[in-house]
N, C-alpha and C positions, 0 to 999 in steps of 0.2 A: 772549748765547748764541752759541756757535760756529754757521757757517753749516752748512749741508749740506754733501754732497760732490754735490748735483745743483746745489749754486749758483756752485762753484768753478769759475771758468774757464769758466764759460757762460754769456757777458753776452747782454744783451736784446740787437739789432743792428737794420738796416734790412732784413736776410738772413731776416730769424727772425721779426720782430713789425710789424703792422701795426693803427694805430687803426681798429676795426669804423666802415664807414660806406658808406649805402646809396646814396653817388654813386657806389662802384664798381659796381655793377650797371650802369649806364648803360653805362659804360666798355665793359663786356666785352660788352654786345650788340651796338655798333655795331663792335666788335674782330668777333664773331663771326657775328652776323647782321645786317651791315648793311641787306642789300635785303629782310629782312621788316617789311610792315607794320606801323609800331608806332602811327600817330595816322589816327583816319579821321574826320572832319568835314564834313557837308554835301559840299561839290565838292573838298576838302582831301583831300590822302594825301598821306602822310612814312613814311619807312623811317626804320630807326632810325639809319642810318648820318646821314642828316638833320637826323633830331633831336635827335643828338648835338650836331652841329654847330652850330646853333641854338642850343643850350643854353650851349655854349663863345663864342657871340657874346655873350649876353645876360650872361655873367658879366664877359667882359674888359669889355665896354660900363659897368657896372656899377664897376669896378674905374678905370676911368679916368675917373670922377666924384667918386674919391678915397673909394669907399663899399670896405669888408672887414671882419675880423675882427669880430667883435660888433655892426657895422651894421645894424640892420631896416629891412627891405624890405618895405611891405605890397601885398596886390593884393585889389581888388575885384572879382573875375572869376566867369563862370558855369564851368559844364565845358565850355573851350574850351581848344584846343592850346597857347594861354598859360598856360594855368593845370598842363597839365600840365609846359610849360617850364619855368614857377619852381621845381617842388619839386626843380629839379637844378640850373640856370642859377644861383639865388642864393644855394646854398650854395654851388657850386660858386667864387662870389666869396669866400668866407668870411662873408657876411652870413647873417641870421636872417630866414625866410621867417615874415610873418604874412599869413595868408589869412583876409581879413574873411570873416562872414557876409551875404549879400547881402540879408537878409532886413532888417537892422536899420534904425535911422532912424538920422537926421545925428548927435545927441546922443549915442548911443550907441558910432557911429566914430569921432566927434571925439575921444572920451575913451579909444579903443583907440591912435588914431594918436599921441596926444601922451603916456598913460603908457608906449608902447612906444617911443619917442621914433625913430617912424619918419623914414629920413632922404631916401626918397623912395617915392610910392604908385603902381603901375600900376592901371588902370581902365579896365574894359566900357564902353562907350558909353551902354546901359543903365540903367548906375545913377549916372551922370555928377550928377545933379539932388540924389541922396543926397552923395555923394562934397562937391560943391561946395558944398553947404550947410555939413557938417561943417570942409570947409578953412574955413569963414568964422569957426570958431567957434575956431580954433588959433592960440596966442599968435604963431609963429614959421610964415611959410612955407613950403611943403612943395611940394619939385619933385614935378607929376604926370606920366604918360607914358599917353597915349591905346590905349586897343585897340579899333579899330571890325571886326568879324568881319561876315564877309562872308552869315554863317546870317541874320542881325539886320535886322533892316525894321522895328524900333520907335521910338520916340523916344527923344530922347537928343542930347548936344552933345558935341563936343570940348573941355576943358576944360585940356587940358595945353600946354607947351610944345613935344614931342615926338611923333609917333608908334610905336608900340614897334617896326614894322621900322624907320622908321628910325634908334629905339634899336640892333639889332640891328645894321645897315649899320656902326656903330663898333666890332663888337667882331671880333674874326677866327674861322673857325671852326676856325682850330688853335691858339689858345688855349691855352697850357700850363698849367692850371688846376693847383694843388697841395692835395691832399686834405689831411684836418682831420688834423693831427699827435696831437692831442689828441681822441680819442673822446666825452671829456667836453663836449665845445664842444657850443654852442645849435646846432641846424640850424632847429628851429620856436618861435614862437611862438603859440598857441590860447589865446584868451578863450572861458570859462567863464560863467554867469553865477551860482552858487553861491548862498547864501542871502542873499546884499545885493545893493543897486540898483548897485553898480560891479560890475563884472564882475573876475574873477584872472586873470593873464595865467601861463598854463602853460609853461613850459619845457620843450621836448624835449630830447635830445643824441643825435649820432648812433649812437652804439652800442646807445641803446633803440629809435629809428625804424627800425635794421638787422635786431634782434634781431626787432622785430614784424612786419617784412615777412617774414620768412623764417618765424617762427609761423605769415602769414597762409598760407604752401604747404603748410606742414605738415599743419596743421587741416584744409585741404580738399583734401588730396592734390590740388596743384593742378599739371594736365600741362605740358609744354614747349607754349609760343606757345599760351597762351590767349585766347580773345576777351572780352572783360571790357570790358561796358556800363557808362558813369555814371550809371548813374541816384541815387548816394548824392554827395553835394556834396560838393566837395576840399577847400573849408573847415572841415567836420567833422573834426576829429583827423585833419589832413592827408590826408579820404577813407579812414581807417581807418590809413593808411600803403601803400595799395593802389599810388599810382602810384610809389613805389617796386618793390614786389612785383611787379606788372606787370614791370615792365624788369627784373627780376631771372630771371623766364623768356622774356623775348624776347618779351611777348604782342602784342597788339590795343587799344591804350586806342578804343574806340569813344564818341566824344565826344555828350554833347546836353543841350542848353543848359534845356531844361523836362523835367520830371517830365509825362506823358502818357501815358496807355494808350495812344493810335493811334500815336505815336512811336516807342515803347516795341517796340510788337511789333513794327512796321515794318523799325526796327533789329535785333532779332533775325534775324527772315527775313532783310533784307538781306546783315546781314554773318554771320551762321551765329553767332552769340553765343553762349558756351559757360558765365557767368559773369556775375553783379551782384550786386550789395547793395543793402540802404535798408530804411528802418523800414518798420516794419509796415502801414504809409498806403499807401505802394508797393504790395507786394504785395496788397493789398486791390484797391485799383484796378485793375491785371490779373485779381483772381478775379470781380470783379462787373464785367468789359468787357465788350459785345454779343459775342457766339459767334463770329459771320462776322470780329470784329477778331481774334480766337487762331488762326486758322485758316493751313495751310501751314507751320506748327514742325517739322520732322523731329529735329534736333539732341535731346540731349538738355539742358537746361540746370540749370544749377546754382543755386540763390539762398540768400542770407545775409540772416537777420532779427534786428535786434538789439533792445534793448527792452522791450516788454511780453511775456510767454508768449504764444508763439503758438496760437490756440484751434482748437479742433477743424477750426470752420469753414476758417481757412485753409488746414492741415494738407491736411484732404479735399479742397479747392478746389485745393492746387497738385499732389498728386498728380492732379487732374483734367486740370491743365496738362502736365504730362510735368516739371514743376521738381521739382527733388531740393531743400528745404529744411535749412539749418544754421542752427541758435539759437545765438546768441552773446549777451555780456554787458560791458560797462564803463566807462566814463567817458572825460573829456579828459584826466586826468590819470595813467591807463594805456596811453595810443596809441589810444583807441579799444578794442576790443572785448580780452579779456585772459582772458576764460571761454569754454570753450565744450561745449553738450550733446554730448559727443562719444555718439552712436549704438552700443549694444551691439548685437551681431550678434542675439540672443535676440529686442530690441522685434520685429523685423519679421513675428513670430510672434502679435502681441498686436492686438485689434482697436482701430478708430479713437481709442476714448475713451481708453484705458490707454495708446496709443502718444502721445495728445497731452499726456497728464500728466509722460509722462515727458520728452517734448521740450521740453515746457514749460518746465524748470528750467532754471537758467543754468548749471551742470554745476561742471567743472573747470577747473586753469587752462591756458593757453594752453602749449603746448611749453616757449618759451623764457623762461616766468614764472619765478621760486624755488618762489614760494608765494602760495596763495592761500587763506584762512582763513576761517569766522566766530567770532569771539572775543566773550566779555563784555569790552564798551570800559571798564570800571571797571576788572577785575583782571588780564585779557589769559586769561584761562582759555580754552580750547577751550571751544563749547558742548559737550554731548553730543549725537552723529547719531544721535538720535531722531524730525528732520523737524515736530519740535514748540516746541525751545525758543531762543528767538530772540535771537542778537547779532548784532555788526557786522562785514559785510564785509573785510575788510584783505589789501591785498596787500605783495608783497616780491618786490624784482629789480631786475632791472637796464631790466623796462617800467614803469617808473615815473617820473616826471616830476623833473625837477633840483628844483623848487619852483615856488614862485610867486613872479612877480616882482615886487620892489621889496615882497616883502609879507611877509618875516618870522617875524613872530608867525603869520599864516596859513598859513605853511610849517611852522614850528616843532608848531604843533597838529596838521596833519595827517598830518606822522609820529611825535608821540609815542609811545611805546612801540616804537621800532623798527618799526612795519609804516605804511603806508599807511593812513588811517583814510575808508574811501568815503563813511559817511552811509551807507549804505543796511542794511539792517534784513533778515536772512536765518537760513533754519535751514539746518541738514545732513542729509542723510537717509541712513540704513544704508550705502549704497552709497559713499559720499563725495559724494555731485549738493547742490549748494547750491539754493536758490529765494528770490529776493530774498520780503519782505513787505513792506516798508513802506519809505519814504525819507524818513530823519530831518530833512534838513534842506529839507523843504517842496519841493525843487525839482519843478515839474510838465513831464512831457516829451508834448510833443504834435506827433506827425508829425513826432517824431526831432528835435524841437529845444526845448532847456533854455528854461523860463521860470521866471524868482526869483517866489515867491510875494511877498516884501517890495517887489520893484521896481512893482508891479503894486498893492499895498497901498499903496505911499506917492504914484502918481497918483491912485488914488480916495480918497485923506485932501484934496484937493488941492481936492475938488468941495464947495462950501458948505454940499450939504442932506447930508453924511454925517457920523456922529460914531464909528461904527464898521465901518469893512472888514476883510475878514477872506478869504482866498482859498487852495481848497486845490483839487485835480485831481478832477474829474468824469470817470466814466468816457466815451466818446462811440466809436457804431460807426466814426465814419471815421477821426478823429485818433489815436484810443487812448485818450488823455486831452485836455482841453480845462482850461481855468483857469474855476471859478465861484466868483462873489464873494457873498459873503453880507456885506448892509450893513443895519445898522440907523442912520438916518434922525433927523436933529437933530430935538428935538421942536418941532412947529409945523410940520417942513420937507417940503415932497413934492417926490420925484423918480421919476423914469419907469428901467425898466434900459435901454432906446433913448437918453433922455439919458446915463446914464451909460457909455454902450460911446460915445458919439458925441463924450465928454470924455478918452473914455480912446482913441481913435483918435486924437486932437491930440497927447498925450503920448507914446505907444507904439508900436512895432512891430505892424502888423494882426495877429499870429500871437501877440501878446502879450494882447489883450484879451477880457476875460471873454466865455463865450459861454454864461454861463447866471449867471442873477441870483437870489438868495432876500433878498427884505425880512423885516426883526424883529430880536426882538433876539436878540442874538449870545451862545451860551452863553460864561459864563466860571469860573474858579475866585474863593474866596472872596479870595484875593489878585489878581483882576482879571483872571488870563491868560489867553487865547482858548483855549479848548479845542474845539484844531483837529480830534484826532480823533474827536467828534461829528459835526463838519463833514463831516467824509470821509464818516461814515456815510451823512448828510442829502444828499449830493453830488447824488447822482444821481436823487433824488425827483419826485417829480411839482410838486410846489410851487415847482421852478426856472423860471425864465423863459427861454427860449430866446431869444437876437438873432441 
């Protein structure tokens, strides 16, 4: 076909097109607001002119280790100003930021560090003990680089070669760093841990981590030089993509290291925090703090709950706070959150119960999404928004994840039919507002963090007196959800649910282990298959055993 006349003689140039990517936010703050606050930590304060700089040390430092282009980088880190250096300093190298969950056991990083075929790890002093066990467990060496923070009075060893400033002292802070020519290129890394015991390692690129920061201002009309608390962990979907978004209006990363109400509030009064995120655990624990901890808030603050539906009680509890609550929706494999309840001006007319049904929904899609569906996953048909008849979730755009790596078939399935396919189980209702129900592929999320129902199944197959385990998500008021195992017991065999959480702490992440046991047998189909959703029903019964 002939071209156009808009395509003659009007090439793409260096003039005209640049690859989307959310290291230029960095760029332009410390261009334009060097001396405002961007990092506050314990006795710590950095402008952004600083931590720019910083940022361009840690990448040439990086770079003269012979690490670039497609290299991963992992770090071990709490919310501390390293952590928020990586997500700019090691792309900035051209490397692939992976930010472990701090939560996990050795076996678990070991098996991130080496399928990600990280080429060297930074590490919290903290989790030094986790970290080092995993190196023992990795076919090939792996240089570490220490971060001992100055907040930190716990235990912990130095376990590296280096310490990360004096990683830093090698690289300059004029750094002529050359931004990703190609959009398409990896900036992140995130493991998943999806319906099996290995966990997916997600690929980001920077034009979808760019696209989602810039959704994340849009969704919460969010002002110039905001103050934006961590209380949601940067390991998550890169912290939503937040510590980008932050540098994109020049904000306040206000750093801390624990989830704590007394912290929590402390940091708000302190620094006038205008802004945070984190599951639904979070805000619970500020709505049920002592009185006298809330007290002295003038600010008005903003909070982000992603999740479960937020129930009436929070709802009334943070209006009680003065927090202005947004429900969002998504996975690792959207950037993090990719829906959102966006608020008709009409709710605020409607009393508590009708306002939290409607908040409750996971809504629409994020700005800079395409699309965001629920489809019958067999024909791809729209449901009808009736709010009653139930298919699967699917997104489309440009927030969605290159694949999964070195996994194929597992990429190849989860975009068949052209969309994103989430697992998750949702209707549409009149208005267009989706509402998840059910999630297909067993994943249970508790206090905002993914547990495989199989991974957790196949340490309690592990234990002598079991013949059948079987683990679906219990509802629970603090966590949201919690993991309970329903086992029926080798015949002859007796075992305690205290033995078996005490067998499944040796093999498991603490956050991973059943917290509610039911003994017998286990219903199944006439061809043998767990019929899990009885189980859901049975979840939360009296008959559970609490540990």
């Amino acid at each position: 076909m002939p071209s156009s006349i808009f395509d003659r003689d009007l090439p793409r140039t260096a003039a005209n097109f640049a690859a989307l990517s959310p290291l230029t936010f960095i760029e332009r703050a410390a261009a334009v607001f060097p001396r405002l606050p961007a990092v506050v930590h314990g006795p710590i304060r950095r402008d952004w002119g600083e931590v720019y700089a910083r940022c361009r040390r840690l990448a040439q430092a990086l770079v003269r280790r012979g690490l670039g282009r497609g290299d991963t980088v992992a770090v071990m880190l709490p919310n501390t100003p390293e952590m928020v250096e990586a997500h700019f300093g090691i792309p900035m190298a051209g490397c692939v930021l992976n930010a472990i969950n701090t939560r996990l056991d050795p076996e678990a990083v070991a098996f991130m560090l080496e399928h990600g075929e990280a080429k060297l790890v930074i590490v919290d002093r903290e989790f030094s003990a986790t970290v080092k066990a995993a190196l023992a467990r990795l076919r090939q060496p792996l240089e570490v680089v220490d971060v001992d923070d100055p907040v930190y009075a716990g235990p912990g060893e130095r376990i590296g070669g280096i310490d990360y400033e004096a990683l830093l002292a090698e690289g300059s802070p004029e750094f002529a760093w050359q931004p990703a020519t190609d959009e398409w290129d990896a900036i992140a890394l995130n493991y998943t841990s999806g319906t099996t015991g290995n966990p997916k390692g997600v690929v980001y690129h920077h034009r979808g981590a760019y696209l989602n920061a810039v959704s994340n201002i849009l969704v919460w009309a969010l002002p110039h030089h905001p103050v934006y608390l961590w209380t949601l962990p940067m390991f998550h979907c890169n912290g939503w993509c937040f510590p980008w978004t932050v540098a994109a209006m020049a904000g306040t990363n206000v750093c801390l290291r624990r989830v704590e109400a007394a912290a929590i509030f402390e940091a708000i009064r302190a620094h006038r925090v205008t802004h945070y995120c984190g599951a639904p655990i979070v805000h619970s624990l500020l709505i049920n703090a002592p009185a006298e901890m809330k007290q002295g808030i003038a600010q008005r603050v903003s909070a982000m709950v992603a999740g479960a539906a937020p129930p009436a009680a929070m709802i009334e509890g943070m209006e009680r706070l003065g927090f202005d609550l947004t429900h969002v929706y998504g996975l690792t494999e959207v950037y993090g959150p990719a829906t959102v309840c966006a608020r008709q001006p009409e709710w605020s007319e409607l009393d508590l119960g009708e306002r939290a049904a409607k908040n409750g929904r996971q809504g629409v899609r994020y700005p800079m999404e395409e699309a965001v569906t629920v489809l019958d996953p067999d024909t791809l048909a729209p449901v009808p928004a009736d709010g009653e008849t139930i298919g699967e979730v699917m997104f489309r755009g440009n927030i969605t994840m290159k694949g999964y790596l070195k996994n194929p078939s597992a990429t190849g399935k989860a975009f068949a039919g052209g969309w994103f396919r989430s697992g998750d189980l949702a209707v549409v209702y009149p208005d267009g507002y989706l509402r998840i129900k059910d999630r297909s592929k067993d994943i249970i999320i508790s206090g905002g963090e993914n547990i495989s129902s199989i991974e957790v199944e196949d340490v309690l197959y592990r234990h002598p007196a079991v013949m059948i385990a079987a683990v679906v998500a219990a509802p629970d008021a603090k966590w949201g959800e919690v993991p309970c195992a329903f086992i029926e017991p080798r015949e002859g065999a007796t075992v305690t649910a205290d033995e078996l959480a005490a067998h499944c702490r040796a093999h498991l992440a603490g956050f991973k282990v059943p917290k509610k046991f039911v003994f017998g047998p286990v219903p199944k189909t006439n061809t043998g298959k767990i019929q899990k959703f009885l189980l859901r029903q049975q979840a939360g019964s009296a008959a559970a055993i609490d540990v």
